[in-house]
N, C-alpha and C positions, 0 to 999 in steps of 0.2 A: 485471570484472563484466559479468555478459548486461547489454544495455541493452533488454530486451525486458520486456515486462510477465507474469508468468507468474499462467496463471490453468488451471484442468482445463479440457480440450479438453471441448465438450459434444458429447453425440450424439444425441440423441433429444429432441423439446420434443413434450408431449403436455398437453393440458390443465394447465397452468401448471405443469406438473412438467417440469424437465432432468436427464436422464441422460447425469454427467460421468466423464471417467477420476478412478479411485479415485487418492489420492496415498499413497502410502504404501512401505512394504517387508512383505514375507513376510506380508501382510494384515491389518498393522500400520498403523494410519491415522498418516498425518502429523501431529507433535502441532501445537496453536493454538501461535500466538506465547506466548502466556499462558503455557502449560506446556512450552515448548521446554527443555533440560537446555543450557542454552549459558551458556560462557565470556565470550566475549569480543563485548558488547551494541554495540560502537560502530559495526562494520562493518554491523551491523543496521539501529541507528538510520540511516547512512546509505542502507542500499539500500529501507527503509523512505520517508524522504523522495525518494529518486528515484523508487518506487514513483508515491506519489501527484502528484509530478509527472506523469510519464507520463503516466500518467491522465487529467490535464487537459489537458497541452499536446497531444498524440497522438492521445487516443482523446478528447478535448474532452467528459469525465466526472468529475463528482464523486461518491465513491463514498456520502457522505452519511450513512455508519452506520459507519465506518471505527474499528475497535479492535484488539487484541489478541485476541479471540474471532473473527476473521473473516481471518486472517492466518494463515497455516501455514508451518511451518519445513519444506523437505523438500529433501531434495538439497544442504542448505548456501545455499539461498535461501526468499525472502520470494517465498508465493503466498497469492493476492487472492481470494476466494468472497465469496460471498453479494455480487454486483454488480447485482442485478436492481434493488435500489432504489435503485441511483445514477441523478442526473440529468444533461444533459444543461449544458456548461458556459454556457449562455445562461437559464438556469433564472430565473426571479425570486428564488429563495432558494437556487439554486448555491452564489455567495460566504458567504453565511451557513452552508451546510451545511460548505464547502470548510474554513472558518474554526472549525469544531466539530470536525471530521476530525484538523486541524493539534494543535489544544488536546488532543484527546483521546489519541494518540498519546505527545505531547510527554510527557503526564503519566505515561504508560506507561513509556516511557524514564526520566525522570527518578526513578522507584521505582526504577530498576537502578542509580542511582546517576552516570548520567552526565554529562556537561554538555554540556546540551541547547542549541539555537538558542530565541530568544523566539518566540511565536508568530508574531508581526509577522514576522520572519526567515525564517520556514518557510512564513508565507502569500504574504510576497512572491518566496523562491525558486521556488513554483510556479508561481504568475501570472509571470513577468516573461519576456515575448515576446524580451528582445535578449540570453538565455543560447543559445546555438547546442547543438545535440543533442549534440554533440562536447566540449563543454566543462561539460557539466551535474558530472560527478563531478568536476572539478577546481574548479568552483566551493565546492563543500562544502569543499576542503580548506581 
């Protein structure tokens, strides 16, 4: 798996409008996680939780509104929009958002039937400083 956070390249910021590469095929938009036509949900839920890892350990952001409406399948990965209203991981209400994120997610997952980590489990595999970059996916297993 990329271990990079995949999000559209932006090109243009103009009065609070960003203009980003289109994701998609034949001009076909990438569908939302929501209505992705996928198999097999586990390899998801995982690249989903290293997702928002990343996020905070790397880019030190919580994405704060983080769902299946804001998540696109494309290429056989998990890409990240609408980031403008994440904060910043020192936020006064970061861990509170981070911790909404996790729940809201989880719950996502868990309608596909699978068997999910607790929230505590997914809050603490983001926060926790002594998993090395290298070993993030081998943690999950």
């Amino acid at each position: 798996m990329n271990d990079s956070i995949k999000v559209p390249t932006p090109h243009i910021l103009k009065n609070n409008i960003i203009v980003m590469d289109f994701l998609g095929e034949n001009s076909i938009p990438a569908p939302r996680l929501r209505d992705a036509n996928i198999d097999d949900w586990r390899p998801i839920y995982d690249q989903t939780l290293l997702l928002i890892r990343r996020l905070y350990q790397r880019s030190k952001l919580v994405h704060a509104d983080l769902s299946e409406y804001n998540l696109l399948w494309h290429r056989n990965e998990i890409w990240i929009i609408d980031v403008s209203q994440s904060v910043e991981h020192d936020h006064p209400m970061a861990l509170d958002f981070l911790r909404r994120d996790c729940s809201i997610m989880n719950d996502f997952f868990d309608k596909k039937k699978l068997n999910v980590l607790g929230i505590q489990q997914v809050f603490n595999f983001t926060t926790d400083i002594s998993i090395a970059e290298d070993d993030e996916e081998t943690v999950l297993q």
